[in-house]
C-alpha positions as a printed NumPy array, in Angstrom:
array([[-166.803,   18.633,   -5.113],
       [-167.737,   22.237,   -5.698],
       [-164.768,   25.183,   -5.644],
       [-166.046,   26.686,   -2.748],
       [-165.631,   23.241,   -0.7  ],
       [-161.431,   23.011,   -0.467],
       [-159.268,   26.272,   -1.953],
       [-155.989,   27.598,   -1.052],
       [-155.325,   30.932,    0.174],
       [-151.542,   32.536,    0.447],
       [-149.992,   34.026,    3.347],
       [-146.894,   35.474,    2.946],
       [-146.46 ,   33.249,   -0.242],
       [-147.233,   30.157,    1.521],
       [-150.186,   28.193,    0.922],
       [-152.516,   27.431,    3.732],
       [-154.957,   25.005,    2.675],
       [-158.874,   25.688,    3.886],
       [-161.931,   23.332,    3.832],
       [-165.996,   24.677,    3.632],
       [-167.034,   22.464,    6.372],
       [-170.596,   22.69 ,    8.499],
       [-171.384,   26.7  ,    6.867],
       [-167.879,   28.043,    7.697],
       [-164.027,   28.109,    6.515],
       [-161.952,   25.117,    8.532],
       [-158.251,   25.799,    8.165],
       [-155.18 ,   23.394,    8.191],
       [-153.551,   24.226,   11.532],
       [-150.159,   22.349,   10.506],
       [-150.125,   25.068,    7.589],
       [-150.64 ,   28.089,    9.637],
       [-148.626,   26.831,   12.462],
       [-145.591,   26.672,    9.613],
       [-145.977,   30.343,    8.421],
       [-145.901,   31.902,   12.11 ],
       [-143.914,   29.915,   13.824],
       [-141.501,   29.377,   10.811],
       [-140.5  ,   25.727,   12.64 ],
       [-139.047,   23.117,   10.282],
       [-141.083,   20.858,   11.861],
       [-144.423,   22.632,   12.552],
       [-146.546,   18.949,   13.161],
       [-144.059,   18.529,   16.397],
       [-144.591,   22.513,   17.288],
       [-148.459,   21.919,   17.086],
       [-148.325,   18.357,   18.838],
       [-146.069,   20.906,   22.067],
       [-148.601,   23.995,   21.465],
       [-151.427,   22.062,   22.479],
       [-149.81 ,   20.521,   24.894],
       [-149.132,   23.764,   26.357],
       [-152.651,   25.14 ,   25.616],
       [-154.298,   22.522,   27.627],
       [-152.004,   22.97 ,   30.443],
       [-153.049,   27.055,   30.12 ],
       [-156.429,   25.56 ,   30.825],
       [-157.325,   26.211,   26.824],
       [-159.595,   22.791,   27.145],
       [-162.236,   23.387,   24.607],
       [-159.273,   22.778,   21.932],
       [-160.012,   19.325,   21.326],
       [-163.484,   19.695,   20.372],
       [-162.717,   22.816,   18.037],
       [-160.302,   20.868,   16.399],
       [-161.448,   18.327,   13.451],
       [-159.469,   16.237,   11.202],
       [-160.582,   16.87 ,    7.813],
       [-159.118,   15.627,    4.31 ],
       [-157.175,   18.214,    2.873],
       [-154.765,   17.442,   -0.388],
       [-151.739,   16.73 ,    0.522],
       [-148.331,   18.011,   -1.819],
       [-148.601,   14.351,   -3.195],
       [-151.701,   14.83 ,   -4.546],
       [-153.502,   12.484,   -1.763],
       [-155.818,   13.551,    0.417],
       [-155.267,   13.002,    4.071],
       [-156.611,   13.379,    7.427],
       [-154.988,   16.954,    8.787],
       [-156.406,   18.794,   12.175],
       [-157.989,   21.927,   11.133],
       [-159.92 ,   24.701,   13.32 ],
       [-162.787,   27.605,   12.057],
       [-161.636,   30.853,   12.259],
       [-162.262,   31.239,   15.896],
       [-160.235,   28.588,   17.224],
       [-157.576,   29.548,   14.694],
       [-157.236,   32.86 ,   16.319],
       [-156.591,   31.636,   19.571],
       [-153.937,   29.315,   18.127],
       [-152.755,   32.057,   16.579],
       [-152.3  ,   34.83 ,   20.05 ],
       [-150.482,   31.59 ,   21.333],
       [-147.648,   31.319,   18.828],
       [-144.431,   33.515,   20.735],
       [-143.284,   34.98 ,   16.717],
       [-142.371,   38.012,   14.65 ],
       [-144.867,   36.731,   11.877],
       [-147.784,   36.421,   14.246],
       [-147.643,   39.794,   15.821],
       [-149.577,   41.524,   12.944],
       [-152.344,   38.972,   13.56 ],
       [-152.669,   39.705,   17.456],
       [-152.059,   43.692,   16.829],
       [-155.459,   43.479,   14.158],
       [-157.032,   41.243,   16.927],
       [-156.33 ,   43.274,   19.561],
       [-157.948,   46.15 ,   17.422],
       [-160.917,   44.334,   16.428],
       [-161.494,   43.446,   19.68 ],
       [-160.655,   47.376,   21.034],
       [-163.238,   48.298,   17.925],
       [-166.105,   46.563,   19.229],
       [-165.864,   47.269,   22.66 ],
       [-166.298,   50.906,   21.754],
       [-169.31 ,   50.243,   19.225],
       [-171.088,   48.452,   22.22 ],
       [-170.457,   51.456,   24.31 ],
       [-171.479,   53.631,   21.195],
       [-173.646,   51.948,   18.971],
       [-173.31 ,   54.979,   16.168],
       [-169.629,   54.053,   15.522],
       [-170.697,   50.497,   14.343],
       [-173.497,   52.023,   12.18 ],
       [-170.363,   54.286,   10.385],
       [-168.312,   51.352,   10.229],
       [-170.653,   49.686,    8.466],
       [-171.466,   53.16 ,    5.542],
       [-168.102,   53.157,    5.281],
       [-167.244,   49.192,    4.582],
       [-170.766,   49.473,    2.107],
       [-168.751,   52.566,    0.705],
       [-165.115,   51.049,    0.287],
       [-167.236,   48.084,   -1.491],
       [-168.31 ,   51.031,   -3.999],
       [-172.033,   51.181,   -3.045],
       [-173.833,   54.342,   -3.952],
       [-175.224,   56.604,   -1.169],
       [-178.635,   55.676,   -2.033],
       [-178.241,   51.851,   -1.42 ],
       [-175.996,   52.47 ,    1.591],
       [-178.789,   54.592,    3.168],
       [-181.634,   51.854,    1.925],
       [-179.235,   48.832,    3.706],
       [-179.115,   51.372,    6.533],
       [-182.253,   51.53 ,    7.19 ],
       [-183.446,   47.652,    6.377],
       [-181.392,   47.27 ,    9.175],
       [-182.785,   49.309,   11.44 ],
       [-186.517,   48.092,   10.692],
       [-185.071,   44.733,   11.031],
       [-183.898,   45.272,   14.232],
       [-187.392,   46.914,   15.244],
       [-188.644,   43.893,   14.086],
       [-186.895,   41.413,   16.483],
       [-187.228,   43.37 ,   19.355],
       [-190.952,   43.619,   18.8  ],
       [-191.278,   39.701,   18.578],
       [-189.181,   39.026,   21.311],
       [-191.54 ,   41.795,   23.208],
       [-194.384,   39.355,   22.258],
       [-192.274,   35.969,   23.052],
       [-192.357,   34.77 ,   19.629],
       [-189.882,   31.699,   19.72 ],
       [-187.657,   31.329,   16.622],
       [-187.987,   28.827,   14.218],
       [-191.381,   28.283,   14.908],
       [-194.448,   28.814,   12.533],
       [-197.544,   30.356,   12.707],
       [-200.093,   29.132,   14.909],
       [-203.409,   28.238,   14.034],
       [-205.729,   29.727,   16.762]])
């Protein structure tokens, strides 16, 4: 099993354990349940939280939820319900706790951030020169990526102009 596939990342010096599963980061719920909530039981917390989700009409939890082996503190591996990022983010805006308020005040930013760059597509463009610059990216590359882009963009909308389906190859006529 390669590194990439099950790693530990710290919150507040906890561990929360993570899986690569299907392309994407799958987190242990029970673990980030723990750190917010600070419960000393967290699996009965979860076990009442989606409870309560489902009765807020939150249905779609069940199928974003997987169980997938994660180690254990014994050294096992077990079974253990973890979510993508996604669904962890709405587990997280339903946690009532001091420790999850940073989470739904960067959420509720995020969210306020792209609202605006729909509205004004320029901001996203400097949002993205300045991440490219933070990274330490010359202003040479960062206007090259820029423009890539932008031609890539051109791109799709030309070919779905011309109905080109994805995925598919050429055609031979």
């Amino acid at each position: 099993m390669s590194e990439k596939q099950h790693k530990l990342i710290l919150f507040q010096e906890k561990e929360i354990r993570r899986v690569w599963h299907k392309e994407e980061w799958w987190f242990s719920v029970i673990d980030v349940v723990e750190v917010l909530s600070e419960s000393k039981n967290p699996r009965r917390y979860w076990s009442d939280l989606k409870r309560k989700l489902k009765k807020e009409g939150y249905n779609q939890l069940y199928e974003n939820i997987v169980q997938l082996k994660l180690e254990a503190s014994d050294g096992k591996q077990y079974k253990t319900d973890c979510s993508n990022t996604e669904t962890m983010f709405r587990i997280i805006q339903s946690i009532p706790s001091p420790n999850a308020e940073p989470f739904k005040r960067w959420l509720a930013k995020v969210g306020y951030d792209r609202v605006q760059e729909i509205e004004n597509p320029e901001l996203a463009a400097q949002r993205a020169r300045d991440y490219y610059k933070a990274l330490g990216y010359d202003e040479k590359w960062i206007e090259t990526r820029m423009q890539s882009i932008q031609v890539r963009g051109q791109l799709t909308d030309e070919w779905k102009e011309r109905d080109v389906k994805e995925g598919l190859g050429v055609s031979e006529e």
